[in-house]
Residue frames as a rotation matrix with the C-alpha (Angstrom) as fourth column:
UNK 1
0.073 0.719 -0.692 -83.70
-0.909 0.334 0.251 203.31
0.411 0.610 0.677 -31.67
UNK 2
-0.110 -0.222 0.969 -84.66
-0.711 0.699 0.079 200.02
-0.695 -0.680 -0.235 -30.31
UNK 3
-0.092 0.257 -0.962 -84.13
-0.939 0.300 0.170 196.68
0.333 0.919 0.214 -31.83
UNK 4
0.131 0.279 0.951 -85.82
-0.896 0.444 -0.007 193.82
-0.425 -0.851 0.308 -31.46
UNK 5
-0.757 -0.622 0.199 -84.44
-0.553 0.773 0.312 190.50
-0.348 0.126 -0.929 -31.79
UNK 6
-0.066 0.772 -0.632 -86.12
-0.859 0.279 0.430 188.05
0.508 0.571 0.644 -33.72
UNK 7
-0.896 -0.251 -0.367 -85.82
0.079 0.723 -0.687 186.03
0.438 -0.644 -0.627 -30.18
UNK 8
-0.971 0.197 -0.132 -87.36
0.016 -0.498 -0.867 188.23
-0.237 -0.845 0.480 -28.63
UNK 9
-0.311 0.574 -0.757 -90.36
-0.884 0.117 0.452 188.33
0.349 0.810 0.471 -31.84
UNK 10
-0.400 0.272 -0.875 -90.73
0.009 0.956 0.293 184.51
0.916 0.109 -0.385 -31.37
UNK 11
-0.904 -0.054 -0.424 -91.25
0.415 0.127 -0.901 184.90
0.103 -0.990 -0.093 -27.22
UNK 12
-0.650 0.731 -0.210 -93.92
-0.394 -0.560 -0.729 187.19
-0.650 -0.391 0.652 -27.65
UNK 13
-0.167 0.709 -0.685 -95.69
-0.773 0.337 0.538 185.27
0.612 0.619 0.492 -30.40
UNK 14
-0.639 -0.134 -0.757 -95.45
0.273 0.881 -0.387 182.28
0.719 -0.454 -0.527 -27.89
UNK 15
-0.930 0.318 -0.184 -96.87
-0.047 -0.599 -0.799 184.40
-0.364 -0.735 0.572 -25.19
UNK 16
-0.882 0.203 -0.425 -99.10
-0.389 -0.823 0.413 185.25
-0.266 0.530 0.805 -27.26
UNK 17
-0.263 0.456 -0.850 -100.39
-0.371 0.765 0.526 182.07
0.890 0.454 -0.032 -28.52
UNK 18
-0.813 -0.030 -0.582 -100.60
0.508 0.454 -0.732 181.06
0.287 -0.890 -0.354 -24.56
UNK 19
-0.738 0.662 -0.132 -102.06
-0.231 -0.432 -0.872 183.91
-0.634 -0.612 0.472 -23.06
UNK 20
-0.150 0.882 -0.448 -105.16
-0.983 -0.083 0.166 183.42
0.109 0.465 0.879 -26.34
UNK 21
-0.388 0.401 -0.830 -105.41
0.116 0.915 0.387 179.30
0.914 0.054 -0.401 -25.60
UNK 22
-0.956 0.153 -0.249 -105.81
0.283 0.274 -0.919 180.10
-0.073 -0.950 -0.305 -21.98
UNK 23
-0.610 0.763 -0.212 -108.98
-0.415 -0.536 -0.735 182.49
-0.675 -0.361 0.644 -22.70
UNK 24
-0.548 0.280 -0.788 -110.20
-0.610 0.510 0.606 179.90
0.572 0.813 -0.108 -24.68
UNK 25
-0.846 -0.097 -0.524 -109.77
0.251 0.794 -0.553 177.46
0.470 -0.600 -0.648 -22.08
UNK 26
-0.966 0.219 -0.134 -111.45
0.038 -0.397 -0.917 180.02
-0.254 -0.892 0.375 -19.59
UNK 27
-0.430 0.855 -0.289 -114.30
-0.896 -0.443 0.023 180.74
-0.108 0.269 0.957 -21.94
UNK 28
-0.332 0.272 -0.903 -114.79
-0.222 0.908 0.355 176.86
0.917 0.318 -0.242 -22.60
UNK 29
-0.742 0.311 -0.594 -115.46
0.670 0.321 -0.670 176.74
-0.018 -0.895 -0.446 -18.54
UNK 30
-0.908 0.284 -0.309 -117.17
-0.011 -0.753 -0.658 179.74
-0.419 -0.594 0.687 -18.00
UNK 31
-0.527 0.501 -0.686 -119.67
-0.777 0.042 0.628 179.43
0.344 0.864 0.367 -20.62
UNK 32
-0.203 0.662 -0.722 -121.20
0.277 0.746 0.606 175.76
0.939 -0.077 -0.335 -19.21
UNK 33
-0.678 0.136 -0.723 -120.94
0.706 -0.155 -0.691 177.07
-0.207 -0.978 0.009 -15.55
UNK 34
-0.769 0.568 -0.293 -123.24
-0.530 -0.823 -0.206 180.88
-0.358 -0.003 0.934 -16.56
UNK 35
-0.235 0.923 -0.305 -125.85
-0.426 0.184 0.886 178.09
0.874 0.338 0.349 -18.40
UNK 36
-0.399 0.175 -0.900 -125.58
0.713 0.676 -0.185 175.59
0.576 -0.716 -0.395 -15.30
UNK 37
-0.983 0.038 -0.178 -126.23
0.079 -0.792 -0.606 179.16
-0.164 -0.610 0.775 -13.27
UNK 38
-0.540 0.842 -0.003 -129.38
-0.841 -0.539 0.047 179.95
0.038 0.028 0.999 -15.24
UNK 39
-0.384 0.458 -0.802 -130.68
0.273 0.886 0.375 176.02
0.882 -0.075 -0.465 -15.27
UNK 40
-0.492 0.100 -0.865 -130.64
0.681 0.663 -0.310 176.18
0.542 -0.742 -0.394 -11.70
UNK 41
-0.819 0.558 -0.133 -132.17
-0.354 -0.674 -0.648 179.48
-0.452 -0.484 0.750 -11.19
UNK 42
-0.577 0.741 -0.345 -135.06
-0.784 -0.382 0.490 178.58
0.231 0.553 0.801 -13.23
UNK 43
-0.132 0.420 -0.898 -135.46
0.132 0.905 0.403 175.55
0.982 -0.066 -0.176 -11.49
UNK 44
-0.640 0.402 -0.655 -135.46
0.758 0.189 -0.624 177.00
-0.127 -0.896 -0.426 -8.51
UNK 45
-0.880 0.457 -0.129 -137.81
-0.464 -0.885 0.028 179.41
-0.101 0.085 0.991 -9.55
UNK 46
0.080 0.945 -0.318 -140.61
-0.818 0.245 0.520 177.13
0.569 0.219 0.792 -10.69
UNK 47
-0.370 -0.141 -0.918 -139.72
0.204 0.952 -0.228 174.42
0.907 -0.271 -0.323 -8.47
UNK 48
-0.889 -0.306 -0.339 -138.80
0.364 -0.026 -0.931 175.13
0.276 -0.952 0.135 -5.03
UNK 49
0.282 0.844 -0.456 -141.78
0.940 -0.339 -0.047 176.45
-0.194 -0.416 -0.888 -2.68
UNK 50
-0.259 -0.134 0.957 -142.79
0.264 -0.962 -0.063 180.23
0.929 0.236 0.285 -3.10
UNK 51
-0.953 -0.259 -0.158 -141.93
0.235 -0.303 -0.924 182.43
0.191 -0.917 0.350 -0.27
UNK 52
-0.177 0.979 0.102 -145.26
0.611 0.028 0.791 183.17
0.772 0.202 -0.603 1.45
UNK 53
-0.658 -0.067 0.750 -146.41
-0.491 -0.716 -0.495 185.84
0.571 -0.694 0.438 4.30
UNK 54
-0.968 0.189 -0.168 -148.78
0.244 0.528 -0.813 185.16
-0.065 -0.828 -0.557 6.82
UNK 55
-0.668 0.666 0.332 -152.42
0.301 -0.167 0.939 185.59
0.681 0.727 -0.089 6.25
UNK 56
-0.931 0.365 0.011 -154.31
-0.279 -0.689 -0.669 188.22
-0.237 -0.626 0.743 7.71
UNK 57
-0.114 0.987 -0.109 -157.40
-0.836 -0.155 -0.526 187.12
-0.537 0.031 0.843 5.93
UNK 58
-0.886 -0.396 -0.244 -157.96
-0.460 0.821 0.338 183.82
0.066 0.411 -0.909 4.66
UNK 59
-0.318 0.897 0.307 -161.66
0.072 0.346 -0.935 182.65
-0.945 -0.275 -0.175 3.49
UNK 60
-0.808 0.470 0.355 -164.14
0.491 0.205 0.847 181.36
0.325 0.859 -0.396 0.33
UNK 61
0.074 0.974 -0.214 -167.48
-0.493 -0.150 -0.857 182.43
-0.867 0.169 0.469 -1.24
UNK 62
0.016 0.719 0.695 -169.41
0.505 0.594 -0.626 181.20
-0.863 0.361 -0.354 -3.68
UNK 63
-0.087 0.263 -0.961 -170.29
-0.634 -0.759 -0.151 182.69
-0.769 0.596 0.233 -6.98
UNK 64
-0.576 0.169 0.800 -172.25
0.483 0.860 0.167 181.08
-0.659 0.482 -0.577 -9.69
UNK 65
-0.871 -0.070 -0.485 -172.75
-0.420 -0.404 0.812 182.56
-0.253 0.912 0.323 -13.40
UNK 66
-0.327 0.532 0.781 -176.46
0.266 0.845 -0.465 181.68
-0.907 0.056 -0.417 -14.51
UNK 67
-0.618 0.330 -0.714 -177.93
-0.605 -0.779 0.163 182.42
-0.503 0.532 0.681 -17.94
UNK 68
-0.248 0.869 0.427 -181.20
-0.108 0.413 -0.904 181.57
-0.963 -0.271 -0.009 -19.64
UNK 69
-0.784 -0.015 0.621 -181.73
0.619 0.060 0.783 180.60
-0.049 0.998 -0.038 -23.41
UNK 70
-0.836 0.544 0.065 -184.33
-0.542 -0.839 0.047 183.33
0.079 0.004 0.997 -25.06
UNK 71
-0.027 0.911 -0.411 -187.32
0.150 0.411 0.899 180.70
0.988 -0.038 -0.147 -24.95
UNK 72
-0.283 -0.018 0.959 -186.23
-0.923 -0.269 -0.277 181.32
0.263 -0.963 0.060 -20.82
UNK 73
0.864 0.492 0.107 -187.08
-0.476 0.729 0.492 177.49
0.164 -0.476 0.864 -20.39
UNK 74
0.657 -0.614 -0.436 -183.27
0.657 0.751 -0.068 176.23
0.369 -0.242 0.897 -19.76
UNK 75
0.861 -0.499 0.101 -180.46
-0.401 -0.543 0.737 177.56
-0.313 -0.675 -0.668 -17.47
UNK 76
0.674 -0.617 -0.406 -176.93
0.508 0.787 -0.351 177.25
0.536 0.030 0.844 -18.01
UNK 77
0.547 -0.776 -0.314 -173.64
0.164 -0.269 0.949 177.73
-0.821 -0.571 -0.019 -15.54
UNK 78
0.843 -0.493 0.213 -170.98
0.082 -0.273 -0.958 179.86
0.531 0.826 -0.190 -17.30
UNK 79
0.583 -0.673 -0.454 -167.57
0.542 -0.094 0.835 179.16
-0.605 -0.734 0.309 -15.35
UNK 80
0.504 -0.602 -0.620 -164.40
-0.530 -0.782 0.328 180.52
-0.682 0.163 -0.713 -16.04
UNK 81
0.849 -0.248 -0.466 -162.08
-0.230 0.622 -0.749 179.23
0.476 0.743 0.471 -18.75
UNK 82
0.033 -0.999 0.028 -158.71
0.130 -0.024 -0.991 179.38
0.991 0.036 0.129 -16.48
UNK 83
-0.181 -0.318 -0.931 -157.67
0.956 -0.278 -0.091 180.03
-0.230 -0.906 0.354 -13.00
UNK 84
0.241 -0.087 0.967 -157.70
0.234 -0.961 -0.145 183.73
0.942 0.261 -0.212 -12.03
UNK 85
0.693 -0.293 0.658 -155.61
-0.705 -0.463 0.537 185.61
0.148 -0.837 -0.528 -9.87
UNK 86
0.665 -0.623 0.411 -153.20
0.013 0.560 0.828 182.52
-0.747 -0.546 0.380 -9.95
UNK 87
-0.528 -0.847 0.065 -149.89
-0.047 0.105 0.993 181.84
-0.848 0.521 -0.095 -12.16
UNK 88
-0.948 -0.231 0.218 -150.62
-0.020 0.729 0.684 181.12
-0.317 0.644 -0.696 -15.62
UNK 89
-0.140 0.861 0.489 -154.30
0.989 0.101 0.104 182.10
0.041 0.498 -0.866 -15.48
UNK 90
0.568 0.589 0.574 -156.32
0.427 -0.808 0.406 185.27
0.703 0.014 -0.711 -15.52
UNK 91
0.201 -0.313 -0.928 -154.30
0.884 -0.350 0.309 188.24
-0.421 -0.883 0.206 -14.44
UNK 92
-0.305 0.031 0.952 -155.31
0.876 -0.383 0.294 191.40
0.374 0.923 0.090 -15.32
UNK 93
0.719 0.283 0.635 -155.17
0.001 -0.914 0.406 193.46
0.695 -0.292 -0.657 -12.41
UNK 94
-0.017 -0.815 -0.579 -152.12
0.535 0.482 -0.694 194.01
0.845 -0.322 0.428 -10.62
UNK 95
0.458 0.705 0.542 -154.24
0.041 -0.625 0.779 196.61
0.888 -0.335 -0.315 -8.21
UNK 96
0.654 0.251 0.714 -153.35
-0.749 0.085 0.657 194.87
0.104 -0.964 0.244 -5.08
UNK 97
0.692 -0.406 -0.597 -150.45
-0.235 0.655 -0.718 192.44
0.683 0.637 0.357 -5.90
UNK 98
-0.350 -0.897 0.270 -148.53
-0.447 -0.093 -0.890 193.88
0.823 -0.432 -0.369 -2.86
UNK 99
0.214 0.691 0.690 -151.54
-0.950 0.311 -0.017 192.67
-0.226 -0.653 0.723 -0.42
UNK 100
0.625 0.108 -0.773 -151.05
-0.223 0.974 -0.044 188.50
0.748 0.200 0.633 -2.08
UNK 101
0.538 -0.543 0.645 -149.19
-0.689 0.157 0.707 186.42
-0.485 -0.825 -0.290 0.55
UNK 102
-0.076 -0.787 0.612 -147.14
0.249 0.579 0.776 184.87
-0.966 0.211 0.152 -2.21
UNK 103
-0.493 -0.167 -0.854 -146.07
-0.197 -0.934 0.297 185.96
-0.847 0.315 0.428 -5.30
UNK 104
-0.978 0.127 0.166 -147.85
0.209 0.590 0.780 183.29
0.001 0.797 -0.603 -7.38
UNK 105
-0.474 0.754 -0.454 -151.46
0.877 0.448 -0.172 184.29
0.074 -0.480 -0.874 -6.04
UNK 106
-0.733 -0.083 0.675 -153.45
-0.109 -0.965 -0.236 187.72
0.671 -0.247 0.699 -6.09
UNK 107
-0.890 0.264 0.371 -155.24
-0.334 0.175 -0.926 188.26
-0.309 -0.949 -0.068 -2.82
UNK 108
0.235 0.903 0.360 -158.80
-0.449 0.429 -0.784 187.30
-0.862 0.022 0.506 -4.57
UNK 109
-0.909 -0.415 -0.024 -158.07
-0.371 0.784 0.498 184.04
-0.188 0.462 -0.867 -6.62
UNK 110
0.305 0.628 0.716 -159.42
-0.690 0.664 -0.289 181.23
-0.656 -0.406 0.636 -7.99
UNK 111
-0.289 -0.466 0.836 -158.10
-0.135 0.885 0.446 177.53
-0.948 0.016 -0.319 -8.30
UNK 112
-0.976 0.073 -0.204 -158.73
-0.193 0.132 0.972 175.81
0.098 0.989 -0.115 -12.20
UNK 113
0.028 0.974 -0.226 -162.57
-0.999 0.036 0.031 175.24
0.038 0.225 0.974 -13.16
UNK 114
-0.264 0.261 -0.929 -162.09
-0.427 0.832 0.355 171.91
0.865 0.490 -0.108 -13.67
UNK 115
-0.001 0.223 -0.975 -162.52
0.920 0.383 0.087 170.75
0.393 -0.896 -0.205 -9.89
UNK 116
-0.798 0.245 -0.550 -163.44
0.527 -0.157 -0.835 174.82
-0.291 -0.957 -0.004 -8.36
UNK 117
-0.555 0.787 -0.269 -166.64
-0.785 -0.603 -0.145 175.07
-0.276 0.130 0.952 -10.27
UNK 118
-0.976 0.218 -0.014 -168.99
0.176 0.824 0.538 172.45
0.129 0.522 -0.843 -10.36
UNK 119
0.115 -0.387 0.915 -170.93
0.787 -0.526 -0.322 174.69
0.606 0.757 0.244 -11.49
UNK 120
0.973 0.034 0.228 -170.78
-0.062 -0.915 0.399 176.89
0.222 -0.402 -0.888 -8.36
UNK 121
0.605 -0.793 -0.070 -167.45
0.174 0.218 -0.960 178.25
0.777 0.569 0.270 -7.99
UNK 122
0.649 -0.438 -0.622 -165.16
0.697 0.013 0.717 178.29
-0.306 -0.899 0.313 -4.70
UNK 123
0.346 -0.676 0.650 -163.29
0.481 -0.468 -0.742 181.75
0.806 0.569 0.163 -4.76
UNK 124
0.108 -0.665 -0.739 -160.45
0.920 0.348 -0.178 182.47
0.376 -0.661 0.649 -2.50
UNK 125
0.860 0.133 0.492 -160.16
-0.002 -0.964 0.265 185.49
0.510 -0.229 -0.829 -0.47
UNK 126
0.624 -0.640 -0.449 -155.97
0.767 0.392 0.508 185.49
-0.149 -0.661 0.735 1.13
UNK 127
0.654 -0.149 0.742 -154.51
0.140 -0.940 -0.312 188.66
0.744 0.307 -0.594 1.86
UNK 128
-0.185 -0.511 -0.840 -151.67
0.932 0.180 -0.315 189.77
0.312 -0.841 0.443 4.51
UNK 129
-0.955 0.209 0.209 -153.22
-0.280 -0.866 -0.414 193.03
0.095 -0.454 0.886 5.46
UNK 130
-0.604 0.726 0.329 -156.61
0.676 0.685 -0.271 193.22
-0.422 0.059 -0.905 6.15
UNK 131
-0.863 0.128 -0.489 -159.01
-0.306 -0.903 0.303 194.88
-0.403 0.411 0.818 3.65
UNK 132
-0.402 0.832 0.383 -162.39
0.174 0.480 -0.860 195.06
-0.899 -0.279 -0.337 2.10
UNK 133
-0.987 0.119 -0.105 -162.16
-0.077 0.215 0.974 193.58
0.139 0.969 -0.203 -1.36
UNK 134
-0.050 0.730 -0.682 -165.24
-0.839 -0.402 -0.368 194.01
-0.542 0.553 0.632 -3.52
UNK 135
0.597 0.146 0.789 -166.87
0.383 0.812 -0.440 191.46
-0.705 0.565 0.429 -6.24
UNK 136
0.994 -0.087 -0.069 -165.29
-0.104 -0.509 -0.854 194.07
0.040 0.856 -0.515 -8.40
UNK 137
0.496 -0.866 -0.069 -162.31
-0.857 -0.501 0.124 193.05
-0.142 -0.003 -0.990 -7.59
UNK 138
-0.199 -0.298 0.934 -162.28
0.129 0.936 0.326 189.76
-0.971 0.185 -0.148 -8.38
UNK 139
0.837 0.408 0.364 -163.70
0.417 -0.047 -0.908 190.87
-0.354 0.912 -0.209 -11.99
UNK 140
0.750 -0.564 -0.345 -160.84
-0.659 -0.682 -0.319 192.96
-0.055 0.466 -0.883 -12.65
UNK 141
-0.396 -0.789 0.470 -158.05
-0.343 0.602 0.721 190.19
-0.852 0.125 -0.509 -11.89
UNK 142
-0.047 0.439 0.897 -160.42
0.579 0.744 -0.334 188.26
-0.814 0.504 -0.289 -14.51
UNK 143
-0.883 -0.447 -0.144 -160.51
0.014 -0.331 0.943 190.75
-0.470 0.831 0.299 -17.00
UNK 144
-0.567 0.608 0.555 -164.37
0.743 0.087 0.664 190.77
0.356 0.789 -0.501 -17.46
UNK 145
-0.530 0.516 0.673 -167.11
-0.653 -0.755 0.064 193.74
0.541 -0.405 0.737 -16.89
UNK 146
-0.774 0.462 -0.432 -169.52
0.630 0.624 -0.462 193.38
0.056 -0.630 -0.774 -13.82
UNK 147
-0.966 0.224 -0.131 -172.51
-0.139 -0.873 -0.468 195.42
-0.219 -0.433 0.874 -13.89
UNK 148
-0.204 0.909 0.363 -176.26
0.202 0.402 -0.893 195.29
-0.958 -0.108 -0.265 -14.49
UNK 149
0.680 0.347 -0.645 -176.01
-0.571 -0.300 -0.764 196.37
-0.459 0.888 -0.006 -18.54
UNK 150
0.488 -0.338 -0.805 -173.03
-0.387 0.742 -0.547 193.83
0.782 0.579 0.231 -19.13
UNK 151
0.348 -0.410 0.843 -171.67
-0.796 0.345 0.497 191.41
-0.494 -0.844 -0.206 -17.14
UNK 152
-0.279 -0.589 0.758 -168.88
0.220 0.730 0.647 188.96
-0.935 0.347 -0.074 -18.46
UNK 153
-0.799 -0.207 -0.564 -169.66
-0.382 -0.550 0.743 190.69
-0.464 0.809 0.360 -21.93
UNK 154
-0.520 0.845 -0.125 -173.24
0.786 0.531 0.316 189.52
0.333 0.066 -0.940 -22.22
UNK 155
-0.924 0.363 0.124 -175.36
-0.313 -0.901 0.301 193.18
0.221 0.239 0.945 -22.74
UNK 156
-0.630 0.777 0.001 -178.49
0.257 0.209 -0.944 193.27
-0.733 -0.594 -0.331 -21.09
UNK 157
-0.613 0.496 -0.615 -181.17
-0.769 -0.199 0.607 193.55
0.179 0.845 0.504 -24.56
UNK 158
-0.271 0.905 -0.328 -184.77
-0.573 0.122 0.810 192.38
0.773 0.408 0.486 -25.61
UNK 159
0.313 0.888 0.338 -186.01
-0.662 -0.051 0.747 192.40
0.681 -0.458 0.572 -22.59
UNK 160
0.527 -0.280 -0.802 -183.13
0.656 0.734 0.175 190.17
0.540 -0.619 0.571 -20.51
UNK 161
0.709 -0.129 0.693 -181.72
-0.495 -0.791 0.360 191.77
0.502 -0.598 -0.625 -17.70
UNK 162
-0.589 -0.698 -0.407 -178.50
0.286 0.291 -0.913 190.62
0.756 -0.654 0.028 -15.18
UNK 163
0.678 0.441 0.588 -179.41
-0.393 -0.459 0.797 190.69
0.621 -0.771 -0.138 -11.62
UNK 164
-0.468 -0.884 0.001 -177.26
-0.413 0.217 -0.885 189.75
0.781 -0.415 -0.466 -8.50
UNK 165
0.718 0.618 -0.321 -178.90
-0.105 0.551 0.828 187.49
0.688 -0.561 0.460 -5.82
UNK 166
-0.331 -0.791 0.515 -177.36
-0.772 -0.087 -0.630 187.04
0.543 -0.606 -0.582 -2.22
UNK 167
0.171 0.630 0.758 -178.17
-0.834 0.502 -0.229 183.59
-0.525 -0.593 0.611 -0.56
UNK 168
-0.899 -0.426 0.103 -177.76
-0.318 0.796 0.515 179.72
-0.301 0.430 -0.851 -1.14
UNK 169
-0.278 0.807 0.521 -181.60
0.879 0.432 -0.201 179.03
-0.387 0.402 -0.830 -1.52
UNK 170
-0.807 0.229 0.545 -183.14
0.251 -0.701 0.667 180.49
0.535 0.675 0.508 -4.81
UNK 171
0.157 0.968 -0.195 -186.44
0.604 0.062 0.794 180.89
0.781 -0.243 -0.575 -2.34
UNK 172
0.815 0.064 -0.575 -184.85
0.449 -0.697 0.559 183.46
-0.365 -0.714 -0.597 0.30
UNK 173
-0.117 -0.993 -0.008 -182.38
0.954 -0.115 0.275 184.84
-0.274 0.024 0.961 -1.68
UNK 174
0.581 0.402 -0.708 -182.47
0.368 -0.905 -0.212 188.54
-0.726 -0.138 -0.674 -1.42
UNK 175
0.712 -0.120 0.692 -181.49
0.522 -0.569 -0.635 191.18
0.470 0.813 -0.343 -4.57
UNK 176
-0.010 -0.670 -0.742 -178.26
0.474 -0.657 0.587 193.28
-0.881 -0.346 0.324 -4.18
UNK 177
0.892 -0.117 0.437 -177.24
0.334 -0.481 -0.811 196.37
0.305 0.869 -0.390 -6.46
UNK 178
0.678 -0.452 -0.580 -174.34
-0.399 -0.889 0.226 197.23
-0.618 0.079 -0.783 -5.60
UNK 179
0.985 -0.169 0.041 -172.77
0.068 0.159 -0.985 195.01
0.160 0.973 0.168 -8.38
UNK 180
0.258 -0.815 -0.519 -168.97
0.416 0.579 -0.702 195.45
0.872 -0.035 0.488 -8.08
UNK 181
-0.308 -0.314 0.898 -168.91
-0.849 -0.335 -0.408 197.24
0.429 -0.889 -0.164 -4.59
UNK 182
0.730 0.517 -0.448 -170.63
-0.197 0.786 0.586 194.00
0.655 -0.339 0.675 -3.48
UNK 183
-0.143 -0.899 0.413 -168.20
-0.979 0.068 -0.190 193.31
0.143 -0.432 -0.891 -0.21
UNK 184
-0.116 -0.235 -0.965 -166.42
-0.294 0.936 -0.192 189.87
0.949 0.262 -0.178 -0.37
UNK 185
0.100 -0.003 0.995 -167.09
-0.988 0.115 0.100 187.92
-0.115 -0.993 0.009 3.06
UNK 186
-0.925 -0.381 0.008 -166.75
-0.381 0.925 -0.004 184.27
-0.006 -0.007 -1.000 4.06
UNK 187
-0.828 0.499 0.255 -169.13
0.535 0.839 0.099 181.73
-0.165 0.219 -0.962 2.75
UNK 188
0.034 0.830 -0.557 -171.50
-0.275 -0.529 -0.803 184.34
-0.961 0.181 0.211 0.72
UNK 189
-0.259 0.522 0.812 -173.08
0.884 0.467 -0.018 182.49
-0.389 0.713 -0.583 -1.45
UNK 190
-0.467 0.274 -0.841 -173.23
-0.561 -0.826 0.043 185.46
-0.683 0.492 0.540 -4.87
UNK 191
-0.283 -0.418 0.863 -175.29
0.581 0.641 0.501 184.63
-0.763 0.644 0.061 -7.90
UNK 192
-0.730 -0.025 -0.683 -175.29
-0.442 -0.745 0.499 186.62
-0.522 0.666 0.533 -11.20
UNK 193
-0.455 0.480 0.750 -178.49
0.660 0.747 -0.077 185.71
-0.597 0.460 -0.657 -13.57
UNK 194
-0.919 0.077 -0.387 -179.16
-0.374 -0.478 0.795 186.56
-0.123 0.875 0.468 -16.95
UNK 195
-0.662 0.748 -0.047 -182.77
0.458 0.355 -0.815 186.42
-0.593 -0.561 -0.577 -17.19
UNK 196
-0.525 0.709 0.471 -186.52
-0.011 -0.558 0.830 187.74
0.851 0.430 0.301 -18.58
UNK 197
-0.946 0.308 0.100 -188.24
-0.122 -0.054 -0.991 188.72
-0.300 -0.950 0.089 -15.65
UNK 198
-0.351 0.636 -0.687 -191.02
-0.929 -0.329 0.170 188.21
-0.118 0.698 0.706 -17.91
UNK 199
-0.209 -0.317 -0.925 -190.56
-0.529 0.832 -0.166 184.44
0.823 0.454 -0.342 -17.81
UNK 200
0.616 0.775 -0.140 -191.35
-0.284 0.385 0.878 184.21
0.735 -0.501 0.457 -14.32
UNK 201
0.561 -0.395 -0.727 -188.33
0.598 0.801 0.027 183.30
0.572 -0.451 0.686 -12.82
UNK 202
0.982 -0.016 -0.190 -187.30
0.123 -0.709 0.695 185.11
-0.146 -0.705 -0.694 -9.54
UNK 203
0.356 -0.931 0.077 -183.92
-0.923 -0.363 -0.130 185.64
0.149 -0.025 -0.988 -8.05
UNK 204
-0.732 -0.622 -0.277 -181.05
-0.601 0.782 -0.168 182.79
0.321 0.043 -0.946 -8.59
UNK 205
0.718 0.636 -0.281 -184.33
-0.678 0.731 -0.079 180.11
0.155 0.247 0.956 -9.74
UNK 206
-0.219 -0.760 0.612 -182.64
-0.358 0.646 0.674 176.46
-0.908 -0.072 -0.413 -9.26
């Protein structure tokens, strides 16, 4: 049978009491150093530049939202409410996410309304592969329908209709159907208009 001295009792309570102030100690360090860790990742996360690829494609169009009151005697521009396709705004299609040349950005973007619609909008086309995005694919990052019976959730009834218009002057601007196959190119100039054709007014009227 062993017996243990009541020296030996005290030594190991002593021990004891050491070895549990040290992992105090340790946890009192470790603990501000794992927050300082996540501070500084999250600052470089939203700080620092995002990594970026090289751009295989890299070009704007146009695209400009018109609708008509039911008397058909006033026009208004309907922009977006947010960015789309960028941080923090519209994103709602993650389709093509591997195609963005950074990770903040999906290849068919656009910048805030407040300064890239006035009321036509500048929308970004930046892609490291090269492909042949669609209007419909900028609708989907946005999150609204494109089509001649609704477009941006505006239903085509009593006698108003959506059309799609290709051209900067309402006086040669030529009709498209193909709605969201519509291919995206540099400086095409799209507009969407809710209308009565009844009213007289042609394609994208100024």
């Amino acid at each position: 049978m062993n017996i243990i001295s009541r020296r030996e009792l005290l030594g190991r309570s002593k021990k004891e009491k050491v070895s549990g102030r040290n992992r105090v100690r340790y946890l009192a360090i470790a603990i501000p150093m794992i927050a300082l860790a996540g501070v500084l990742f999250v600052y470089a996360f939203t700080v620092l530049p995002v990594t970026s690829s090289p751009a295989a494609m890299d070009y704007t169009f146009r695209l400009l939202i018109d609708v008509t009151n039911k008397q058909s005697n006033q026009v208004r521009a309907i922009a977006p409410a947010a960015s789309i396709g960028e941080a923090g705004g519209s994103w709602m299609s993650t389709l093509y996410n591997n195609d963005s040349v950074d990770s903040s950005h999906y290849p068919v973007y656009m910048d805030s309304p407040s300064y890239a619609c006035t009321p036509v909008c500048l929308i970004h086309v930046k892609s490291k592969i090269v492909h042949a995005y669609t209007l419909g694919d900028f609708f989907n990052v946005w999150g609204q329908p494109l089509s001649e019976n609704n477009t941006i959730g505006i239903p085509a009834s009593s006698g108003f209709v959506w059309s799609m218009c290709l051209g900067p002057d309402p006086s040669s601007a030529s009709f498209s159907h193909l709605w969201g196959a519509q291919p995206l190119q540099s400086n095409i100039d799209i507009t969407l208009y809710f209308y009565n054709p009844s009213g007289g007014l042609g394609c994208a009227p100024s």
